[in-house]
C-alpha positions as CSV (number, residue, x, y, z in Angstrom):
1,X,0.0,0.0,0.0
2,X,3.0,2.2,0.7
3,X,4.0,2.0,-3.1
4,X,0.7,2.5,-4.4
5,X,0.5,5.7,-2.6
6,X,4.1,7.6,-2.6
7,X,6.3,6.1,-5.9
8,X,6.0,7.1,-9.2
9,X,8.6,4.3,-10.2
10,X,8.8,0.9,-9.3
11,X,11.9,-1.8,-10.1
12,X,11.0,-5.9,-9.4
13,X,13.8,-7.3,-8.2
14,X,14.3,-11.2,-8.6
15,X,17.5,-12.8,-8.1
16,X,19.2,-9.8,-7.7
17,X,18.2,-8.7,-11.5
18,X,16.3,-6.2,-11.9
19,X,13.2,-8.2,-13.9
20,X,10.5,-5.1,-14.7
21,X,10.5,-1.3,-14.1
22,X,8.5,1.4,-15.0
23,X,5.7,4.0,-13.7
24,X,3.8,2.6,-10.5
25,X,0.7,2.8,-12.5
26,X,1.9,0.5,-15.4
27,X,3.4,-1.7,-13.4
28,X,0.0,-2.1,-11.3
29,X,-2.5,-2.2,-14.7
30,X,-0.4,-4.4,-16.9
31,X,2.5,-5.9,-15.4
32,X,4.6,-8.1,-17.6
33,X,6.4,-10.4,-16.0
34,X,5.3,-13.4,-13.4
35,X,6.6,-12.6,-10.7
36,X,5.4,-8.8,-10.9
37,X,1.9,-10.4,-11.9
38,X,2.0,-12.8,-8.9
39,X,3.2,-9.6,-6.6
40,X,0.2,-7.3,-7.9
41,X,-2.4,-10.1,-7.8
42,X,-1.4,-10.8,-3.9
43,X,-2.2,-6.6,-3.6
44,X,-4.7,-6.6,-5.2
45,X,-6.8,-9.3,-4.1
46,X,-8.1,-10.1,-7.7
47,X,-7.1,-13.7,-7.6
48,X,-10.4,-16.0,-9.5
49,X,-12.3,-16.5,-6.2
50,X,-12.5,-19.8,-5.3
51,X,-16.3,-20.7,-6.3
52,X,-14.8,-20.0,-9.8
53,X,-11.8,-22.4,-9.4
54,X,-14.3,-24.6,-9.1
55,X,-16.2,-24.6,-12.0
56,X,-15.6,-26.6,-15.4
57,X,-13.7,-24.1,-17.7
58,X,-13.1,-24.9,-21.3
59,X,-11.4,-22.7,-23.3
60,X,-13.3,-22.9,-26.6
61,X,-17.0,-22.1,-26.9
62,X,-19.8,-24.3,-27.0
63,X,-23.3,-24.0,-27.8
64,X,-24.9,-22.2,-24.5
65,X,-22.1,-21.3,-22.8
66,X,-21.5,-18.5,-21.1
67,X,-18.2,-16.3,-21.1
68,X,-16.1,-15.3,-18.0
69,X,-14.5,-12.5,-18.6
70,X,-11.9,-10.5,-16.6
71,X,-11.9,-6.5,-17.3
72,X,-9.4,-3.6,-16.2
73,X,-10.1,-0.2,-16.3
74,X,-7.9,2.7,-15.8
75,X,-8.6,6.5,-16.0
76,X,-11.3,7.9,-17.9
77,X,-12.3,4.0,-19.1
78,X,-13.5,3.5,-15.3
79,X,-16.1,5.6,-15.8
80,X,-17.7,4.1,-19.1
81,X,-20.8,2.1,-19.0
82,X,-19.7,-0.7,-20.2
83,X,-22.0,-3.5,-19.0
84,X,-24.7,-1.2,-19.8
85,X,-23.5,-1.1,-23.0
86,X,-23.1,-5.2,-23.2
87,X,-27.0,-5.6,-21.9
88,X,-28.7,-3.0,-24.4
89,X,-26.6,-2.7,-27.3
90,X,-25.4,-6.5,-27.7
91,X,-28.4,-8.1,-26.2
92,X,-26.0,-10.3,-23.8
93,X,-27.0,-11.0,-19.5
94,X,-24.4,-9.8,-17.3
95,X,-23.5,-11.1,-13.7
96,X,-20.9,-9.4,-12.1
97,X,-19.1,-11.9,-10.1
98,X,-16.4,-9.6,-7.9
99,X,-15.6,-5.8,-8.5
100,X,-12.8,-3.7,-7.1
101,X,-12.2,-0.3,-7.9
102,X,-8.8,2.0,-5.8
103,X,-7.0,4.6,-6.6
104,X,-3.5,4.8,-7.7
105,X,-1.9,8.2,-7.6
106,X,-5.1,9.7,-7.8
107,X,-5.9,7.4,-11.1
108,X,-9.1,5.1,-10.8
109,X,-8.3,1.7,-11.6
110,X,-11.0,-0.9,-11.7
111,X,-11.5,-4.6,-12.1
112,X,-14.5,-6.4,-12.9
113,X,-15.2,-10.3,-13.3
114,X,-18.6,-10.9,-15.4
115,X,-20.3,-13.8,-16.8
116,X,-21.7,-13.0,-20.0
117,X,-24.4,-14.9,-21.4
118,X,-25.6,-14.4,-24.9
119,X,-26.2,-16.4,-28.1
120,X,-22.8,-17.3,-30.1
121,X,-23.1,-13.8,-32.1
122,X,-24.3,-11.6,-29.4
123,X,-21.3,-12.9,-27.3
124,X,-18.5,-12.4,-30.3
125,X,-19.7,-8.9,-30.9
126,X,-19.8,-7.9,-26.9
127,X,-16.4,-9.4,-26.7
128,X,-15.2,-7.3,-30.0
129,X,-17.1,-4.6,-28.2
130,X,-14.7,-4.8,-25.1
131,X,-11.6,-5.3,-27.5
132,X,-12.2,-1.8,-29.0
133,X,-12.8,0.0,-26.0
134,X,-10.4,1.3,-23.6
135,X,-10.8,-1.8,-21.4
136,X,-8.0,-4.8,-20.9
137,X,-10.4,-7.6,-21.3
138,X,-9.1,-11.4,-20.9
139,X,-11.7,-14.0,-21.8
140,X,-11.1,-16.6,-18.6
141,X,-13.3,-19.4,-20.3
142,X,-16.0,-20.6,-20.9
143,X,-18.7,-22.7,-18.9
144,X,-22.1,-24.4,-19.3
């Protein structure tokens, strides 16, 4: 929490090496590396919860399935309407499953976990929707 709130840089050190540097904020919305991801996801506490572990995750797309999808937001993008936009626009169902939203330096930066639940067209233009957008979007899998 220190970091978050005073540095504007930040250097992961493994072995000795330094492995990843850059701004605080880059390094907390995109890190690069594993053992900077591993760091940031122990912060941040936006690990899959557990009732998601559990579940039986393919990674292609069947018939009926719905889509987990992990989204990041940072700045102005945490701000945007996007599941609003998924529901209306691409005729998809939306259940959040965990949210988290902080500030670092004074710069919002969100995560979101949804399920999104739409026929095989709906779902490939709402995820091309979240591709185009200011969003880091990560399609987790896919369940029944």
């Amino acid at each position: 929490n220190v970091v978050k709130e005073i540095c504007d840089r930040v250097a992961v050190i493994e072995n000795g090496q330094i492995i990843e540097q850059g701004t605080m904020v880059d390094l907390f919305t995109n890190p690069q590396k594993t053992t900077t991801k591993e760091f940031v996801a122990s912060i941040q506490h936006n690990d899959l919860p557990d009732f998601v572990k559990k579940l039986d995750l393919h990674k292609e797309y069947k018939s009926g399935d719905k889509a987990l999808v992990s989204l990041s937001f940072i700045g102005d993008s945490a701000g945007e309407p996007v599941v609003a936009v998924l529901i209306k626009k691409y005729d998809t169902n939306v259940n959040i499953l965990t949210a988290n939203i902080e500030n670092l330096q004074d710069t919002p930066f969100g995560t979101l976990l949804i399920e999104l639940e739409g026929d095989e067209g709906h779902l490939k233009q709402a995820l091309d929707y979240l591709h185009s957008r200011k969003v880091k979007d990560e399609v987790i899998g896919y369940v029944s």
